[in-house]
N, C-alpha and C positions, 0 to 999 in steps of 0.2 A: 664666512658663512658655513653653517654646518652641510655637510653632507648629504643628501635626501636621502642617501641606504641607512646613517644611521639617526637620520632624523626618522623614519621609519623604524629603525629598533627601537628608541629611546622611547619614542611612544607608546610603543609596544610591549615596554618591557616594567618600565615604570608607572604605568596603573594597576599590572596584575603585580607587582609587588608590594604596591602601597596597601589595595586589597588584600592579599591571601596573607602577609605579614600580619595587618592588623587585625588579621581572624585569628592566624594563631598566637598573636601576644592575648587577643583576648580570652581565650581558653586556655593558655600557660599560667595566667596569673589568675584564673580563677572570680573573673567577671561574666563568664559567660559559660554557660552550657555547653558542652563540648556536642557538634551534631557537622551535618551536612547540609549547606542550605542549598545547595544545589537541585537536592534529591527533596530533602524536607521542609524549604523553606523557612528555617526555624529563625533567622532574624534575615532585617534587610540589609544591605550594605551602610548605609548610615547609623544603626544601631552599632555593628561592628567597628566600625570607624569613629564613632565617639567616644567611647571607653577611654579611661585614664591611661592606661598602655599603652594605646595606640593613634590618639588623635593628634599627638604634636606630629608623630611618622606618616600617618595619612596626608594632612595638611601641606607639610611640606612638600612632599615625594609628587602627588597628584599636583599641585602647585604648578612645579615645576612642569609637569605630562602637559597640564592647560595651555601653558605658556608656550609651549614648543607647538602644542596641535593649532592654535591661535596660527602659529606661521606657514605653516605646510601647506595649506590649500593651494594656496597662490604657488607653491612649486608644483605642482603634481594636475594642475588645469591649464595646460597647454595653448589650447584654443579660445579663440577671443569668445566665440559662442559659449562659455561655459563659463566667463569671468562674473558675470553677477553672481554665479553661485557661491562664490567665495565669501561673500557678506554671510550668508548663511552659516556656511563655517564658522567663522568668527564669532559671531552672534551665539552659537552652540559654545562656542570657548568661552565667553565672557558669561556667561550664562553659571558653567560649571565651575569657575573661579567664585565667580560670588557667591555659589552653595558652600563652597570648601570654607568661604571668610566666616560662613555664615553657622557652620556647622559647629554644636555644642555650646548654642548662644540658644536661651530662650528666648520668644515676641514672635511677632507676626511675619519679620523676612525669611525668619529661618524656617516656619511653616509654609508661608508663600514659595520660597524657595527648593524645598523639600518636596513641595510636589508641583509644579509648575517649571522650575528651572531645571531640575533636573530633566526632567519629561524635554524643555526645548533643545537641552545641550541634545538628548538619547535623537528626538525626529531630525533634525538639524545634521548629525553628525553620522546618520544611517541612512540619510536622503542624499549627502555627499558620497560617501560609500558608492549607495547604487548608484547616482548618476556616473559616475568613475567607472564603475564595474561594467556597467552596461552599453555607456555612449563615448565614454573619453577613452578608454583601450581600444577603441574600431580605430582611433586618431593616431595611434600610437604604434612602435614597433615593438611588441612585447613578447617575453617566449611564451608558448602554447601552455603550460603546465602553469603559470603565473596566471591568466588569465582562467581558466577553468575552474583551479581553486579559489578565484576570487569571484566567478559565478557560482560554484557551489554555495560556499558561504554565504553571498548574498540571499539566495533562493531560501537557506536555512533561517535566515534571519527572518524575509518575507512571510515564512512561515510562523515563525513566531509570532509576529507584530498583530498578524491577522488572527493568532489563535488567544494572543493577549485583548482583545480591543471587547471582547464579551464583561473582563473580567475590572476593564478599566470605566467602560460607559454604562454596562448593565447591573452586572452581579456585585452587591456587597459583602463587607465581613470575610472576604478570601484573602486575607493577606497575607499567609504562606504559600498561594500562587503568586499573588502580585513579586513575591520575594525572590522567589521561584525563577519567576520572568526577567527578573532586575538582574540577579544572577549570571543568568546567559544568556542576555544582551550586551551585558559589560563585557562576558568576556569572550562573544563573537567581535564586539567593535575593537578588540586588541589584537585577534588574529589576525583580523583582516591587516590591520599596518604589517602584521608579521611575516605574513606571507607574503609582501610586496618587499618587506626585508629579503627575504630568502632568496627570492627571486628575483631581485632587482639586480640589472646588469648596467655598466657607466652609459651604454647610448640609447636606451632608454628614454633618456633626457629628451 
C-alpha cells in the first residue's frame, strides 16, 4: 500500500503538472496564445488540456491523480463520525475520471460533464478538504504549522467559492472570470495535499 506522505505528494504533484505542462506544450507549439490565465483568464483549463499537444499527457497524468485521490479519503478520516464522507470523495473522483474519458470527445457527456462533473469533483473534493481542516485535525495529533496552513488555505478557498457563486448563478458572458476562478481553485485543492506532504510526520496516522 502506498504511503500517505507520498500519496499526498503524488497527488499533489501530478495534477499541477499535468495542468502547467499542458499549457506550455500548448503555447510551445503554437495552438494557443501565449498569456496568463491566472491573472487574464484567457482560456479554461479544459481548452488547455485538449490541444493536440497535450491531451494524450493530460489524460494520462490526471488519470492516474483521480485514481490515487479515489483512495486516500478512507486513509486520512480516522474517526468513524466522519466515514460517510468518504463516499463523497469518491463520488468527486469518479466524477473527474469520467470528464478526463470524456474530454476531446464531442455530444452531450462531454458538455454535461464539462460543466456539472467537473463542478461535483471541485464541491465534493473542497467540502472534504474543510471538513479535514476544520473537524478531523481537533481528532488528530498534528504539528501546529501543518494545521494553520491548512486553515489558511482553506479560508482562502472559502473565499473564493463565495466571491465565485455571483458569477456561476447570476452574471453571464464572464468566462475569463469563471476561468480565472477554475484556475485557483485547482491549484489551491493541490496545495492543500502539499502541504499535508510537507508536514506530515509517521504518527500522524
Amino acid at each position: 500500500m502506498l504511503n500517505l506522505k507520498y500519496h499526498f505528494l503524488l497527488i499533489s504533484i501530478l495534477p499541477f503538472v499535468a495542468i502547467h505542462l499542458s499549457l506550455f506544450l500548448s503555447f510551445q507549439d503554437g495552438f494557443l496564445i501565449s498569456c496568463n490565465p491566472y491573472i487574464e483568464g484567457c482560456y479554461s483549463i479544459s481548452k488547455v488540456a485538449r490541444q493536440p499537444s497535450s491531451i494524450i499527457i493530460f489524460k494520462v497524468t490526471l488519470s492516474i491523480s483521480a485514481f490515487l485521490l479515489f483512495f486516500i479519503w478512507e486513509k486520512i478520516f480516522k474517526n468513524d463520525l466522519y466515514k460517510n464522507h468518504i463516499f463523497l470523495g469518491k463520488l468527486g473522483s469518479i466524477s473527474l475520471i469520467i470528464y478526463i474519458l470524456a474530454l476531446g470527445n464531442d455530444g452531450l457527456l462531454y458538455e454535461f460533464m464539462r460543466k456539472f462533473g467537473v463542478f461535483i469533483f471541485y464541491m465534493n473534493t473542497l467540502y472534504l478538504q474543510w471538513i479535514y481542516t476544520f473537524a478531523q485535525t481537533k481528532l488528530l495529533v498534528l504539528s501546529t504549522y501543518r494545521v494553520f496552513f491548512l486553515k489558511i488555505l482553506a479560508y482562502l478557498q472559502i473565499m473564493i467559492f463565495i466571491f465565485s457563486l455571483p458569477f456561476f448563478l447570476i452574471i453571464k458572458n464572464d468566462g475569463y472570470i469563471e476561468n480565472i476562478i477554475e484556475w485557483w481553485v485547482s491549484l489551491t485543492i493541490t496545495i492543500w495535499f502539499f502541504i499535508n506532504f510537507i508536514y506530515y510526520k509517521k504518527n500522524d496516522q
